[in-house]
VEXPA-676626 format. One line per 10 residues: number of its first residue (from 1); for each residue x, y, z of N, C-alpha, C, O. Coordinates in steps of 0.2 Angstrom, whole numbers, plus 5000, padded with zeros to 4 digits. Layout:
% VEXPA-676626
NUM	X Y Z X Y Z X Y Z X Y Z | ... $
END
This chain:
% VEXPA-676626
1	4880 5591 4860 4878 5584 4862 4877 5580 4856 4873 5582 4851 | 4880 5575 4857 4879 5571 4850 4874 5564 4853 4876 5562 4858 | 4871 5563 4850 4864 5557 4851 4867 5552 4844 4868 5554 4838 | 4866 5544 4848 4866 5539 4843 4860 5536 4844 4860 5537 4850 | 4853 5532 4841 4850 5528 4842 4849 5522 4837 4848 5522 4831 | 4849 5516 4840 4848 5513 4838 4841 5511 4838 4838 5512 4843 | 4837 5508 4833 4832 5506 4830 4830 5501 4825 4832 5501 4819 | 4824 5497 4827 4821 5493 4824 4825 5486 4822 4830 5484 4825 | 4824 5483 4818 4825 5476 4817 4824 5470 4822 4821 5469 4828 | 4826 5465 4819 4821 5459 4822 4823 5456 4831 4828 5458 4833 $
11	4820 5452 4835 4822 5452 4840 4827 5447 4839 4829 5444 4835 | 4831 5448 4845 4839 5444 4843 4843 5446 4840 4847 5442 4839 | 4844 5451 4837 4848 5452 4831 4854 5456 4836 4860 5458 4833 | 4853 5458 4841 4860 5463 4847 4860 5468 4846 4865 5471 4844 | 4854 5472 4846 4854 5477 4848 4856 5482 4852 4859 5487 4852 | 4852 5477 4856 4854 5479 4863 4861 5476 4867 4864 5477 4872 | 4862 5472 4862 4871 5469 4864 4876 5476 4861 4880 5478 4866 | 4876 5479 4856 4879 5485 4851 4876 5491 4854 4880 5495 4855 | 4870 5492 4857 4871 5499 4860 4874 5497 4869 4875 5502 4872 | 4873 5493 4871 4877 5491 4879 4886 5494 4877 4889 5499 4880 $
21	4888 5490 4873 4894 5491 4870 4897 5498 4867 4903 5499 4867 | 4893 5501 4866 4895 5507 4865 4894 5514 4871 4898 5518 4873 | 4888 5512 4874 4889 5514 4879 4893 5514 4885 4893 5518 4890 | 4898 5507 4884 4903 5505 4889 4909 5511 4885 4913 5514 4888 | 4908 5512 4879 4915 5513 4874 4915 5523 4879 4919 5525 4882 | 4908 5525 4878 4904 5532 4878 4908 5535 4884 4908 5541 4886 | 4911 5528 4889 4911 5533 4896 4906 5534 4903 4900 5532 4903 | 4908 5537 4905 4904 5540 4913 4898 5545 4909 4892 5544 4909 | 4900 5550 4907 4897 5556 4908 4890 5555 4897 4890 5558 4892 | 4887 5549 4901 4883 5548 4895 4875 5543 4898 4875 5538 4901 $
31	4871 5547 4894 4865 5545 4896 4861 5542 4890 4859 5544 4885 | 4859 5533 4894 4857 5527 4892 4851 5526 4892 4848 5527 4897 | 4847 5525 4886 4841 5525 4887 4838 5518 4884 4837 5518 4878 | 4835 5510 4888 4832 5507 4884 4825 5508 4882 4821 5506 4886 | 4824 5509 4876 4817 5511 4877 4812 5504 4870 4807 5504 4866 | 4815 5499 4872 4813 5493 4871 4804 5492 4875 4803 5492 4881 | 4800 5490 4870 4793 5490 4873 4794 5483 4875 4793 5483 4881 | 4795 5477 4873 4794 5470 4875 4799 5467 4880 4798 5464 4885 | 4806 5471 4877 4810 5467 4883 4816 5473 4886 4822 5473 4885 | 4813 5477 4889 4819 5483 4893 4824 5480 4895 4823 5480 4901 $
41	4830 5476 4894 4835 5472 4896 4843 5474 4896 4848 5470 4897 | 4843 5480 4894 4850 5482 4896 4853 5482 4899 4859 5480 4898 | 4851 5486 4907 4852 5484 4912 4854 5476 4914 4856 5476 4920 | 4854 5471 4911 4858 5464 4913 4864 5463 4911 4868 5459 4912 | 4865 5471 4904 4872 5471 4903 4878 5477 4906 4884 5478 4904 | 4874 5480 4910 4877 5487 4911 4874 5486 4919 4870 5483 4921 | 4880 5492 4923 4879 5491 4929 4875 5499 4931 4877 5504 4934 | 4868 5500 4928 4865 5505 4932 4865 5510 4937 4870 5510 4939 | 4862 5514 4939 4860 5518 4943 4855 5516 4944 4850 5515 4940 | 4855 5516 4952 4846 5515 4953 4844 5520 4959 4841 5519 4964 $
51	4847 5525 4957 4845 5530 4965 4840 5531 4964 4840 5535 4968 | 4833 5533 4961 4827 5535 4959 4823 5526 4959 4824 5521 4955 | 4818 5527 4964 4812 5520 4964 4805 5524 4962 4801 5527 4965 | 4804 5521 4956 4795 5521 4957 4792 5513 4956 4794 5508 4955 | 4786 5516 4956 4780 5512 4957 4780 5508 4950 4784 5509 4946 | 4777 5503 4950 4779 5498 4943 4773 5496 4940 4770 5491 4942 | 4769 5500 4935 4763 5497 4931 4765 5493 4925 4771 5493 4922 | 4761 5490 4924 4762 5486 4918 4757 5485 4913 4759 5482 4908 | 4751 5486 4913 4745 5490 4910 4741 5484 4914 4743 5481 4919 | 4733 5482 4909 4730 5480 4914 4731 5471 4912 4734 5468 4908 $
61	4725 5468 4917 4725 5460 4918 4721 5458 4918 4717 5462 4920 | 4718 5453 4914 4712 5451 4915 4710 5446 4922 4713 5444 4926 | 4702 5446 4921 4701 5443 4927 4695 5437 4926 4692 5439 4920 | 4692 5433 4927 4686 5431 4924 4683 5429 4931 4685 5426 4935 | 4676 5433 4929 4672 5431 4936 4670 5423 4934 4667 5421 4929 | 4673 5419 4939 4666 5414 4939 4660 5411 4939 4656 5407 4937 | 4660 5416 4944 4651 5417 4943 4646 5419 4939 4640 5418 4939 | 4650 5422 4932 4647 5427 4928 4647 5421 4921 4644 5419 4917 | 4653 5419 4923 4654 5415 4917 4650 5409 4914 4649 5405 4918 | 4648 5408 4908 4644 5401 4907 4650 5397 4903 4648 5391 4903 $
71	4656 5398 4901 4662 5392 4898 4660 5390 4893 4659 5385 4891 | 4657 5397 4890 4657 5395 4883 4664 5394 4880 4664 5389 4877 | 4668 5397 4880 4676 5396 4878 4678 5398 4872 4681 5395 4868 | 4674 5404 4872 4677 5411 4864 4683 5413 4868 4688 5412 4865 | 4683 5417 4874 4689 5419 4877 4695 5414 4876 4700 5416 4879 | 4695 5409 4875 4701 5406 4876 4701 5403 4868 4707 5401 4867 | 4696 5402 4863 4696 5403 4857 4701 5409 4853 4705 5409 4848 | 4701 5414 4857 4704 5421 4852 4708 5422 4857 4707 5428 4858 | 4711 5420 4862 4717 5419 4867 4721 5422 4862 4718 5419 4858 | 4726 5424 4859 4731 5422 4854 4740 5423 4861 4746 5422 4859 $
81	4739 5423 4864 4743 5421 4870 4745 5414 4872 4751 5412 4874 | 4738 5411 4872 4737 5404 4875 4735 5407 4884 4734 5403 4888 | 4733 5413 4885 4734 5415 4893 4726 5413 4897 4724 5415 4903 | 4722 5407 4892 4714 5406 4898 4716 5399 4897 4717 5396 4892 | 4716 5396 4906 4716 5388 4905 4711 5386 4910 4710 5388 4915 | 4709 5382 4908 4703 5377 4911 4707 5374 4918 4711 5370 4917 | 4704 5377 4924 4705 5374 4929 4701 5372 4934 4698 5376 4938 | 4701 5366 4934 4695 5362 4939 4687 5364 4937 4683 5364 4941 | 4687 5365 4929 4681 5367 4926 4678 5372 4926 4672 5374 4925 | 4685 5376 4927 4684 5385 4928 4688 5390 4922 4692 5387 4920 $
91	4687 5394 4920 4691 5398 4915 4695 5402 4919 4692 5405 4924 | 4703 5402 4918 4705 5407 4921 4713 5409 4918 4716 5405 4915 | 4714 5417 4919 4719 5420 4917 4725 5418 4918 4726 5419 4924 | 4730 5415 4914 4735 5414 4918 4738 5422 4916 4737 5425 4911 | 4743 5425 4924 4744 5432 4922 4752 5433 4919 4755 5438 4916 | 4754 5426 4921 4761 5427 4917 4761 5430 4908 4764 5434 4904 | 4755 5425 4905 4755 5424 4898 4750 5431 4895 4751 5435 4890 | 4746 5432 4899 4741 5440 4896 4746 5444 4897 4749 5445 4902 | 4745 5447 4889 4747 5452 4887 4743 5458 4887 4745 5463 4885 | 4736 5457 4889 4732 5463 4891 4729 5467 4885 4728 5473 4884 $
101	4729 5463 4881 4725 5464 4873 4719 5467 4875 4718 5472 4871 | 4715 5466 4880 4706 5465 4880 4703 5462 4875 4697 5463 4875 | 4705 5457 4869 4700 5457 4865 4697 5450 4868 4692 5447 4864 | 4699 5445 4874 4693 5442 4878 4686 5445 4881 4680 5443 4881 | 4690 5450 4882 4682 5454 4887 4680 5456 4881 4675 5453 4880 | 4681 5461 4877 4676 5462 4870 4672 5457 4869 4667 5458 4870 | 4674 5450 4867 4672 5444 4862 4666 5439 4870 4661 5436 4870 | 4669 5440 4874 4663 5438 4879 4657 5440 4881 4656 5445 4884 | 4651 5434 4879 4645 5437 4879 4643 5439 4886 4638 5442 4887 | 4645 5437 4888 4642 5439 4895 4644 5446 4901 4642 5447 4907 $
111	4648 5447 4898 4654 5451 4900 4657 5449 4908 4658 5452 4913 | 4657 5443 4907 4661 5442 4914 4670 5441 4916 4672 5438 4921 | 4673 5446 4910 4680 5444 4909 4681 5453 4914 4677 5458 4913 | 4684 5455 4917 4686 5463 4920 4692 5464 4920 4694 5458 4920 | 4695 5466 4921 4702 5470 4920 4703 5476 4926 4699 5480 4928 | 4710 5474 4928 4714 5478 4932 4719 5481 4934 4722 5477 4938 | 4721 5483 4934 4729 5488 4933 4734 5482 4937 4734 5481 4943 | 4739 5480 4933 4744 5476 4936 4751 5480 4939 4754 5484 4935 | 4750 5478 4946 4756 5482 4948 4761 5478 4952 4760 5472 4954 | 4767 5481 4953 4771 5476 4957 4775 5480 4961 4773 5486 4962 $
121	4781 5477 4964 4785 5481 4968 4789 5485 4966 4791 5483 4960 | 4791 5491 4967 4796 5495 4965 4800 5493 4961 4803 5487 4961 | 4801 5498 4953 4805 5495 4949 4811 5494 4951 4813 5489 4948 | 4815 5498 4956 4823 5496 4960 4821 5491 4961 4826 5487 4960 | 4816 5487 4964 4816 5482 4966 4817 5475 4963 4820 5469 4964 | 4811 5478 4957 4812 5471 4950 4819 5470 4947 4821 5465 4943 | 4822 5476 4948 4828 5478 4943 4833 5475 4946 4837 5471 4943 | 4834 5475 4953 4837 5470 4957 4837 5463 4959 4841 5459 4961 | 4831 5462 4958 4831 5453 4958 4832 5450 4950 4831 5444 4949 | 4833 5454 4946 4834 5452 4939 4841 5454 4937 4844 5452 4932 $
131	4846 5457 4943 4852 5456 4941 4856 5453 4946 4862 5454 4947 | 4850 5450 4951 4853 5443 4955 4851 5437 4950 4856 5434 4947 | 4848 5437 4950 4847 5432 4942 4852 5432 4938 4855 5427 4936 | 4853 5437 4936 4860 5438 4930 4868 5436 4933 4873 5435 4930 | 4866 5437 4939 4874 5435 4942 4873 5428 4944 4878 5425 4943 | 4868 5425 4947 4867 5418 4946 4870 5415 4941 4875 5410 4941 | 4867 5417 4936 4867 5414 4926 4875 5413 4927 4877 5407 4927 | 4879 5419 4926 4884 5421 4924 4888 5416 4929 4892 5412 4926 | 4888 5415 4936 4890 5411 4940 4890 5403 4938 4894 5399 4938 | 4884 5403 4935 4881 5394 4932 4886 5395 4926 4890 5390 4925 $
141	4885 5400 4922 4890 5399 4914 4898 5398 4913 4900 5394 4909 | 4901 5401 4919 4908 5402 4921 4910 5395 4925 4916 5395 4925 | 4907 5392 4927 4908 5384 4930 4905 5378 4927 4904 5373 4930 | 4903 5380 4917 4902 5374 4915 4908 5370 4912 4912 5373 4909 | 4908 5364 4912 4913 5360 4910 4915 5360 4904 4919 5355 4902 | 4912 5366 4901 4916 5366 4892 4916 5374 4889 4912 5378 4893 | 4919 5377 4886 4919 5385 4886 4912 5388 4883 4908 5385 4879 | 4911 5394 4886 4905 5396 4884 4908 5405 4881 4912 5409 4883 | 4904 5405 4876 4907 5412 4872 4899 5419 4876 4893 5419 4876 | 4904 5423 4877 4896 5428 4883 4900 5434 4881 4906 5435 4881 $
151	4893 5438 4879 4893 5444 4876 4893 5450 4882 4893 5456 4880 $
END
């Protein structure tokens, strides 16, 4: 068995464009691993297997009681996300932008920030609405009115 991995360097640089393509070159009988922490996105260029579904963690979320809270506004001071916005005079998580640091709830005096395991539906399920999304895109690309170069 011979193993190639690719590794490290900056984001953008096609990584994951260069091992997708090798993987196409590799054949049927070869096993693909993205093991990308930030952006697992291979799959939008390769046509998967998805006969195995599990459950889908994504670590934890923060949460901010408002009742606990006084707005003093350290947690959104050392935000380094941008993820606590003032709304209607409330502090609160946006959950798209938390990255699940914890270092709000450490730095809050009152401890009213709490945390809870974020979960969602079946990864078959996330993996398939992201590559209807991708045949969207691809659909949008292939119909604009000047040529597009797609990897």
């Amino acid at each position: 068995m011979k193993e190639i991995v690719v590794i490290s360097g900056k984001g953008g640089t096609g990584k994951t464009s260069i091992t997708a393509s090798f993987s196409v070159l590799g054949g049927k009988d070869l096993v693909v691993a993205d093991c990308d922490v930030d952006a697992a996105d291979m799959h939008l260029l390769l046509e998967p297997d998805f006969g195995k579904s599990e459950d889908f963690y994504s670590g934890e979320l923060a949460e901010i009681d408002p009742d606990l809270c006084i707005a003093c506004g350290k947690c959104q001071e050392v935000c380094r996300f941008d993820a606590i916005d003032i709304i209607a005079g409330k502090y609160h998580v946006d959950p798209v932008s938390c990255d699940g640091c914890g270092y709000c709830a450490r730095i809050c005096p009152v401890n009213a920030i709490n945390w809870y395991w974020l979960t969602g539906p079946p990864v078959s399920d996330v993996l398939w609405f992201l590559l209807s999304l991708e045949r969207i895109m691809l659909f949008w690309l292939q119909n604009l009115p000047f040529p597009v170069f797609m990897i």
